[in-house]
C-alpha positions in Angstrom: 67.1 127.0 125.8 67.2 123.6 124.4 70.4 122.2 124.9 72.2 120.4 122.0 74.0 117.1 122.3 77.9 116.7 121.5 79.1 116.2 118.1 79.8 112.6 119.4 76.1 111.7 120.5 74.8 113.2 117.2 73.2 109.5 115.6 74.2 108.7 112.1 71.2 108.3 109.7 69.6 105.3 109.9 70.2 102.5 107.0 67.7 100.7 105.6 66.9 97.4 105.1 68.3 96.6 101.4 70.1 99.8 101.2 73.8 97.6 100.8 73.6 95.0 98.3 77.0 92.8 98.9 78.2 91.4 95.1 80.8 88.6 94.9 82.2 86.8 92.3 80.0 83.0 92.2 83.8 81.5 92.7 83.6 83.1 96.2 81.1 80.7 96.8 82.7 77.3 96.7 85.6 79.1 98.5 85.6 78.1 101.9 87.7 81.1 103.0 85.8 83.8 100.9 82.4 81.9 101.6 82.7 82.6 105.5 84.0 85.9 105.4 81.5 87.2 103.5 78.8 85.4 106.1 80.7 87.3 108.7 80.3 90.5 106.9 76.8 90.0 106.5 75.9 89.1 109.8 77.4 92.7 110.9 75.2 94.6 107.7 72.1 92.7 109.2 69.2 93.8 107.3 70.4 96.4 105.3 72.5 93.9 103.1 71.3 92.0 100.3 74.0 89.4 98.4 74.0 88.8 94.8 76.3 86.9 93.0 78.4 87.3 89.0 80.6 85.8 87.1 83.0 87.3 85.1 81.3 87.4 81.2 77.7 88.0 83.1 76.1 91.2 82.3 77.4 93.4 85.7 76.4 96.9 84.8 72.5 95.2 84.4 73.2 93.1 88.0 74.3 96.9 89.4 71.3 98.6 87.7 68.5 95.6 88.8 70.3 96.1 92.9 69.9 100.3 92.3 66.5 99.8 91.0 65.6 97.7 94.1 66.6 100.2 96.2 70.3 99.4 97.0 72.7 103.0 97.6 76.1 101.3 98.3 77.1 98.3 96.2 80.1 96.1 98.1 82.4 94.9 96.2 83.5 91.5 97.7 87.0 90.4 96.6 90.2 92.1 95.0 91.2 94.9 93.1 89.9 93.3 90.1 86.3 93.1 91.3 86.5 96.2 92.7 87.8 97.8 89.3 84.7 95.7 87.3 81.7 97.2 90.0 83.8 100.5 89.3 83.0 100.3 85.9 79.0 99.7 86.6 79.2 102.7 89.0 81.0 105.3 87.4 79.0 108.6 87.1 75.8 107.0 89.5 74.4 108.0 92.4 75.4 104.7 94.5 78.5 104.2 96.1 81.1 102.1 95.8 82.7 100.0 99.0 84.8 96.9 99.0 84.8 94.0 101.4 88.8 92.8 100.3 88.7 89.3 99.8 91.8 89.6 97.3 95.5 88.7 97.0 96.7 92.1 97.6 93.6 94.3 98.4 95.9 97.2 97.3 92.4 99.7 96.8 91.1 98.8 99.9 94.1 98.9 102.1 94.5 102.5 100.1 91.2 103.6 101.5 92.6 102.2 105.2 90.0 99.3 105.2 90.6 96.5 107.6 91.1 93.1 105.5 89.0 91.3 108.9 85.6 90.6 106.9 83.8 91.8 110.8 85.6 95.2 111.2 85.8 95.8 107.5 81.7 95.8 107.4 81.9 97.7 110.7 84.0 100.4 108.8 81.8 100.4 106.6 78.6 101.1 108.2 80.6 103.6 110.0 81.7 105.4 106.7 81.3 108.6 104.9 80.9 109.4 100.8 83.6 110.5 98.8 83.8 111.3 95.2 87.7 110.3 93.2 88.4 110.5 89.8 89.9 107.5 88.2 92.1 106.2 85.8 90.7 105.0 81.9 92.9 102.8 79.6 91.3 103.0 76.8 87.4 102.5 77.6 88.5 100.5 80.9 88.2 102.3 84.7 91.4 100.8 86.8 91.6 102.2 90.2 95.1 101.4 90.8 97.4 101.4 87.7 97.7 100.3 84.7 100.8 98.9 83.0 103.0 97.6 79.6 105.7 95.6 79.5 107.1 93.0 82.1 104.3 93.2 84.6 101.5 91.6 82.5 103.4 89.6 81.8 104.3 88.7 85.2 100.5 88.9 85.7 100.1 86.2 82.7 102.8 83.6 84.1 101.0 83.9 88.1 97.5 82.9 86.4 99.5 79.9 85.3 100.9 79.2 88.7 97.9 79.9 90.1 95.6 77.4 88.5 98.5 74.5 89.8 99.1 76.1 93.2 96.8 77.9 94.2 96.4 81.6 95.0 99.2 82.5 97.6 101.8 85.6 97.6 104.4 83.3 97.9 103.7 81.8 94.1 102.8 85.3 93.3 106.5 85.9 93.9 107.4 82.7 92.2 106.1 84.1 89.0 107.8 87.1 89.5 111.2 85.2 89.2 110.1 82.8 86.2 109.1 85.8 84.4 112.3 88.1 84.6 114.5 84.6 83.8 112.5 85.1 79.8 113.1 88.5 79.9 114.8 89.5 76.7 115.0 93.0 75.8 112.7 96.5 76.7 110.3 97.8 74.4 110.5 100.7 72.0 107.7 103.0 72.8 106.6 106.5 71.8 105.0 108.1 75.0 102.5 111.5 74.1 101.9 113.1 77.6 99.8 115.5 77.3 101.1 117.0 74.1 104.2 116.1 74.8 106.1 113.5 72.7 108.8 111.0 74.4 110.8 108.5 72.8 112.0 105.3 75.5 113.3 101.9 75.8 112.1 100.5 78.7 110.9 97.0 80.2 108.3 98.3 82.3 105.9 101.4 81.8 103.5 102.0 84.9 100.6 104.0 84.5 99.5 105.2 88.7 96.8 106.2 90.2 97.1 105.0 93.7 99.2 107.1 95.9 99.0 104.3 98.7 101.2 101.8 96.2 103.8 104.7 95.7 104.4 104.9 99.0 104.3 101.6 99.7 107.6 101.3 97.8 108.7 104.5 98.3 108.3 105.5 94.5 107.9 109.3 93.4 104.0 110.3 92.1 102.5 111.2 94.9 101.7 114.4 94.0 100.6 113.9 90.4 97.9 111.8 92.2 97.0 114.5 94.5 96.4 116.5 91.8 94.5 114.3 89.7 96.9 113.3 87.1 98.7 109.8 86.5 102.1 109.1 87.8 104.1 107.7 84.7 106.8 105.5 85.8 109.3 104.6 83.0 111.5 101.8 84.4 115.2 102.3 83.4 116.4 98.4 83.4 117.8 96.9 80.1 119.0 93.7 80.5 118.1 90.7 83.2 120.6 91.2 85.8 119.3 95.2 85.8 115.5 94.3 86.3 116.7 91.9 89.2 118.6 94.7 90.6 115.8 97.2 90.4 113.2 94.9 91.1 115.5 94.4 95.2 115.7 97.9 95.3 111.9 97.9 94.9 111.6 95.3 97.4 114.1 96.7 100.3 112.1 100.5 99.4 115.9 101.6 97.5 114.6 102.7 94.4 116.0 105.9 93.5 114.0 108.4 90.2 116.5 109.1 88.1 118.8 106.1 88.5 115.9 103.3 88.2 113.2 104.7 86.7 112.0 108.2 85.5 108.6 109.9 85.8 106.0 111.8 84.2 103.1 113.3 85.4 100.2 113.6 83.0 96.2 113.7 82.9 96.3 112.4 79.2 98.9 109.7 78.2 99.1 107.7 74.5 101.6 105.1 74.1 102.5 104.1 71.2 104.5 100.1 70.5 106.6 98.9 67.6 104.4 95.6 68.3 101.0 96.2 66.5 99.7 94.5 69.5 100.9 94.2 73.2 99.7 92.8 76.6 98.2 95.7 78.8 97.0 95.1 82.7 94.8 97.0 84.7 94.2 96.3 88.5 95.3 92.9 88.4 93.5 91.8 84.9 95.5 91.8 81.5 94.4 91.6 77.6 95.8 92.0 74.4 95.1 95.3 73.0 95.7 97.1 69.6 98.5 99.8 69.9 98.1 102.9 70.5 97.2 102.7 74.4 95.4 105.7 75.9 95.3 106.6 78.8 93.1 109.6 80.3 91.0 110.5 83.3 87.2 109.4 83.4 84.7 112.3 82.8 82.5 111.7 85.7 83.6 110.7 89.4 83.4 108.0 91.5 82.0 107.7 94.7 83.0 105.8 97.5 82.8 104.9 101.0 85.9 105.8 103.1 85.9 104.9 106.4 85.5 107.1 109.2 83.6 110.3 109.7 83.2 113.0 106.9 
């Protein structure tokens, strides 16, 4: 009788050359930083990696495509949650998988998934990996892998592009526009909230559309559940004047924040908000724009994959 090896000694399929193509945004390329930890990342792919560079504005669902048609079965995603939510776009319902290399501020997807932010063992974890299909969020026509928001956080997301662009991109001057932000705050918005079927009427500075169970329990908010179950965790913050948001905002910090006293919750797989402004700022993974009210929210049609680390 032959005998058969351990589980352990059993040899993970081969990759082939050209089977990972690595894209990065072409800013990551006059970034000193970014530039060497993607070379480090490379150097552990070897031959199976290809790079390819985009900007944002370039045609990414035809760069996605072209690296598919070339032979390519996990497309990298190298940077932060908002290149990782535009490659989710070009991937959504394909046969390639999705994988991230965090080069980001945050990295809140990829630290979700339990990536390593080290370029070296993040490629290793990689390699090392296993497919997985999630279902994601949709504003509107927009995939966002982490949440999606109205109110005081775009436009906290507006003011750190600002100080950004002088100071470059640090979390301590993410913080900073945290505080300049709250000092304009002048009163919540009116909003008529529709989830699923049901109609709610709220005043609120903040409404937080989640998807990522990692950032709930990162600040020990309530949701995890809807996201288990593959519906959004609605979080309608409760604030109404300045001193109130900088209240909540420490409890958020020191992990106080208590449902029902700062914020409530909904849980819903199909959300429309409605704004008295015929127009309002909505983000999504980091990125913002000014949309046309009503907002809705819903989850895509067709999964995702991805690479999580680790062993199936």
């Amino acid at each position: 009788m032959v005998a058969l090896p351990e589980p352990a000694d059993i040899a993970q399929p081969a990759i082939e050359p050209g089977e990972i193509c690595v894209i990065t945004n072409a800013k990551s390329g006059t970034n000193a930083r970014d530039s060497e930890a993607i070379d480090r990342a490379l150097a552990v792919f070897g031959e199976a990696a290809t790079l390819r560079h985009w900007s944002p504005g370039d045609d990414l669902t035809g760069l996605v495509d072209k690296a598919l048609a070339d032979g390519a079965k996990t497309i990298v995603a190298a940077g932060g949650d908002g290149t990782a939510m535009a490659m989710a776009q070009s991937l959504l319902g394909k046969p390639a998988a999705l994988a991230v290399l965090p080069l980001g501020t945050f990295n809140f997807f990829a630290r979700g998934l339990g990536l390593p932010e080290d370029p070296e063992e993040a490629a290793r974890a990689i390699l090392g990996g296993h497919r997985h299909d999630i279902s994601v969020g949709m504003v509107g026509e927009r995939v966002f892998l982490n949440n999606a928001s109205l109110g005081v956080y775009p436009a906290i997301l507006k003011e750190r592009e600002t100080v950004y662009k002088r100071w470059g991109r640090r979390r301590i001057m993410a913080h900073w526009s945290v505080l300049k932000t709250f000092l304009r705050f002048q009163r919540p918005m009116k909003m008529r909230l529709t989830a699923d079927g049901k109609p709610h009427d709220v005043r609120a500075p903040l409404l937080f559309v989640a998807r990522s169970a990692y950032q709930l329990e990162r600040f020990g908010l309530a949701g995890q559940e809807a996201i288990a179950d593959d519906e959004f965790a609605v979080l309608i913050g409760r604030a109404t004047s300045r001193a109130k948001l900088f209240k909540i905002t420490w409890r958020l910090i020191t992990g106080t924040m208590q449902e029902g006293r700062d914020y409530d919750m909904l849980k819903a797989r199909d959300l429309t908000v409605e704004t008295a402004r015929p127009r309002s700022l909505v983000a999504f993974d980091g990125e913002k724009s000014t949309e046309k009210s009503p907002f809705h929210f819903t989850m895509a049609d067709e999964p995702l994959t991805i690479i999580l680390p680790g062993a199936a």
